[in-house]
C-alpha positions as CSV (number, residue, x, y, z in Angstrom):
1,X,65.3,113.4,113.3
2,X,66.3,113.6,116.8
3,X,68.0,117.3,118.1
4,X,71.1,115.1,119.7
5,X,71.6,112.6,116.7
6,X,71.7,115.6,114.2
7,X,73.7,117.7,116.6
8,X,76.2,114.9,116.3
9,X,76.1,114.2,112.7
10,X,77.1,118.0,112.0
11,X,79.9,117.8,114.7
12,X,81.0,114.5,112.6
13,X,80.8,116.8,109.3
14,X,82.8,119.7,110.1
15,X,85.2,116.8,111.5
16,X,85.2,115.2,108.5
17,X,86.1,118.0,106.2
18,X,88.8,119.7,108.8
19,X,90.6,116.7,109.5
20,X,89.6,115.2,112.8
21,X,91.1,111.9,113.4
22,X,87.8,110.8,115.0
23,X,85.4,112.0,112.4
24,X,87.5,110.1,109.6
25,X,87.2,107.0,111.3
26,X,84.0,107.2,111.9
27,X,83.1,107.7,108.4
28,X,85.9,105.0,106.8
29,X,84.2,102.8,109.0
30,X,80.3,103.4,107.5
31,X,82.5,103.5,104.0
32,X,83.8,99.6,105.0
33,X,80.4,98.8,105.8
34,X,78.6,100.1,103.2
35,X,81.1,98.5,100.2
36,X,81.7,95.3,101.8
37,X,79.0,93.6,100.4
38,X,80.6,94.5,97.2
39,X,83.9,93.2,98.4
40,X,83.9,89.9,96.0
41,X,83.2,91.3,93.0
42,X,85.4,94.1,93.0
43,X,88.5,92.1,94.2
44,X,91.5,94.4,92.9
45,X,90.1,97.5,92.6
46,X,88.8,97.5,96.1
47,X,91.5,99.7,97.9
48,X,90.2,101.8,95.1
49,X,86.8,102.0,95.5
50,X,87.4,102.7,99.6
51,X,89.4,105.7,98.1
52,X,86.7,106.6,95.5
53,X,84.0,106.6,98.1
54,X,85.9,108.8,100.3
55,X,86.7,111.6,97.2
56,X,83.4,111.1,96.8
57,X,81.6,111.9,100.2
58,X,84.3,114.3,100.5
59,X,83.0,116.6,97.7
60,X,79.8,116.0,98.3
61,X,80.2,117.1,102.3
62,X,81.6,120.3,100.8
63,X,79.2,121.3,98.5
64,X,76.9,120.9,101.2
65,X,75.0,118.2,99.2
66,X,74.0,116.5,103.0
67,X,71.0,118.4,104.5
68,X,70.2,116.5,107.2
69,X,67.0,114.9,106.6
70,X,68.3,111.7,107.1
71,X,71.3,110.1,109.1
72,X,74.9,111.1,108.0
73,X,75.4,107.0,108.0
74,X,72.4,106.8,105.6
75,X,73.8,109.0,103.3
76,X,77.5,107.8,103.7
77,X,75.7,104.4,102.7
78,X,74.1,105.5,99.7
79,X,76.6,107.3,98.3
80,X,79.1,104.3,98.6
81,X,76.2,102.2,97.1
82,X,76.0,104.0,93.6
83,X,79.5,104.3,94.1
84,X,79.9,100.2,94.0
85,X,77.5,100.1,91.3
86,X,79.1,102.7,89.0
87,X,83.1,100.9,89.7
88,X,81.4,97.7,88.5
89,X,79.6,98.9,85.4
90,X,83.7,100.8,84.5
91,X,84.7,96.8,84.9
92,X,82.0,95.5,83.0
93,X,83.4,97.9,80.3
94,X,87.0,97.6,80.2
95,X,88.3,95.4,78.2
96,X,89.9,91.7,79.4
97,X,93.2,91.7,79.9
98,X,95.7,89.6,76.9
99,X,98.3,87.2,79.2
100,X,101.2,87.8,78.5
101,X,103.2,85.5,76.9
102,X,106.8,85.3,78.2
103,X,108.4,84.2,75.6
104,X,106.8,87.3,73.5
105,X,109.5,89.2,72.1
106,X,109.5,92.8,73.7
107,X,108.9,95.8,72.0
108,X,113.0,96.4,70.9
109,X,115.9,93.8,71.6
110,X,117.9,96.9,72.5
111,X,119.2,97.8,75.9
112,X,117.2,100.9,77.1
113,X,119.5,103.8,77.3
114,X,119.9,102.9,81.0
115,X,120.8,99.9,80.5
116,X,124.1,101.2,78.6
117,X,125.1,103.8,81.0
118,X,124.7,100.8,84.1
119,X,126.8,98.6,81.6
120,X,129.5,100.6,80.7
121,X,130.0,101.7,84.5
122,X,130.2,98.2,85.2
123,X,132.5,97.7,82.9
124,X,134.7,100.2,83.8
125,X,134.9,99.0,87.3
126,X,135.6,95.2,86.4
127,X,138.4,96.7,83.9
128,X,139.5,98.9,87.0
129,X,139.2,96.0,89.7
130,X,141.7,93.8,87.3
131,X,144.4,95.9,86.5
132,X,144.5,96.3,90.2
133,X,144.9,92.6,90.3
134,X,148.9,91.1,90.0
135,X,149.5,89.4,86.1
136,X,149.4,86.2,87.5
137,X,146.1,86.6,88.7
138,X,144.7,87.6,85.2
139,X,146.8,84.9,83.7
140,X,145.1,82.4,85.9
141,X,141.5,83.7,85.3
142,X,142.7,83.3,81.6
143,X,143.4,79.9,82.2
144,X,139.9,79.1,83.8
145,X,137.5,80.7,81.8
146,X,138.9,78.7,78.8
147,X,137.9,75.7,80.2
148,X,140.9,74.1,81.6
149,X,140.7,72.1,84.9
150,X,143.1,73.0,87.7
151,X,145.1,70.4,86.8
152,X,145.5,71.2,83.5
153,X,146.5,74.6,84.5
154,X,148.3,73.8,87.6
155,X,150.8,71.4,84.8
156,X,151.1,74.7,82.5
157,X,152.1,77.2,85.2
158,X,154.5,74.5,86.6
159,X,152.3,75.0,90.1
160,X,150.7,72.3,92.2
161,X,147.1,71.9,92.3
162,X,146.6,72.6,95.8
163,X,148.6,75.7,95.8
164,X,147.1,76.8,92.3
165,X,143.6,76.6,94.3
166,X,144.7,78.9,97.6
167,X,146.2,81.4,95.0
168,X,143.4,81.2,93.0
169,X,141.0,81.9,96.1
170,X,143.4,85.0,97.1
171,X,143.3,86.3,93.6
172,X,139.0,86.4,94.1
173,X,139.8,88.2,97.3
174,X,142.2,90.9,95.6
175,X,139.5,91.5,92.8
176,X,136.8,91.6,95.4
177,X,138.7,94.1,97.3
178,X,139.5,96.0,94.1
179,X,135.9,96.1,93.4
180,X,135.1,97.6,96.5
181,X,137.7,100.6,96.4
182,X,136.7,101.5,92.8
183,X,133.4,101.5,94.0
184,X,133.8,104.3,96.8
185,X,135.1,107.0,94.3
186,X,132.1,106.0,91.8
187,X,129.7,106.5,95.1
188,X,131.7,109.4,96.6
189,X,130.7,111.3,93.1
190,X,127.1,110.6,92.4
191,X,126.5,111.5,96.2
């Protein structure tokens, strides 16, 4: 092999293994080149095999495994070849993957722990947010999640429609706002 060529090679080793911007290029690039006919056939665990050829040429490098007989490229090439060839025969062996059927019941109906503690803090805050809210507001919301139309409602509280909707919209803003300040505290103590 030619004096220059190896010369450079060596430079693009000790580059390689001390971090050199250049030399990792260089060799991610004869890595990309190397696996790319492979590309198709390992689909999804390409970004892995990238990564598992460069672990791989990485130990190798530092166990001095290289001995320059041939190009560094050469080598980088075989060494991502068998590479290829030993992620495809771990596909051939791993078994298919089941679909998943959604409607599959999952492994416990129960809320996970986390779950429960994101519940009952929720909880607390909605039970916070409407005692901050006047009676009539609550008495209203009472009114609507029972099913009864405005009108209904509005001939029960003695109101008229259109007033029973603004005061209805202000009560949403008053639970909203409620909301927010009992959210602060809740934030001003996990922080």
């Amino acid at each position: 092999m030619d004096p220059t060529r190896a010369h450079e090679d060596a430079e693009t080793v000790a580059g390689f293994l001390r971090g050199d911007e250049q030399a990792i290029a260089r060799v991610d690039a004869w890595i990309s080149g190397a696996a790319s006919p492979f590309r198709r056939r390992l689909a999804g665990d390409w970004h892995d095999l990238l990564q598992e050829a460069r672990i791989e040429i990485l130990r190798l490098l530092r166990r001095s495994s290289w001995r320059g007989e041939a190009r560094l490229k050469t080598y980088v090439w075989q060494v991502v070849g068998h590479t290829c060839l030993d992620v495809m025969r771990k596909q051939k062996r791993r078994p298919p993957l089941e679909p998943v059927d959604p409607e599959s019941p999952l492994a416990s109906p129960d809320p996970s722990p986390l779950d429960n503690v994101l519940g009952a803090d929720a909880q607390r805050l909605l039970l916070a947010a409407l005692n901050a809210v006047p009676a009539d507001c609550r008495e209203l919301w009472g009114h609507i999640l029972s099913g009864l139309s405005y009108q209904q409602i509005s001939a029960r509280m003695g109101v008229a429609e259109g007033a029973l909707r603004v005061r209805a919209h202000r009560c949403r803003k008053r639970a909203i706002e409620a909301l927010g300040s009992n959210a602060e505290p809740l934030r001003a103590a996990e922080g």
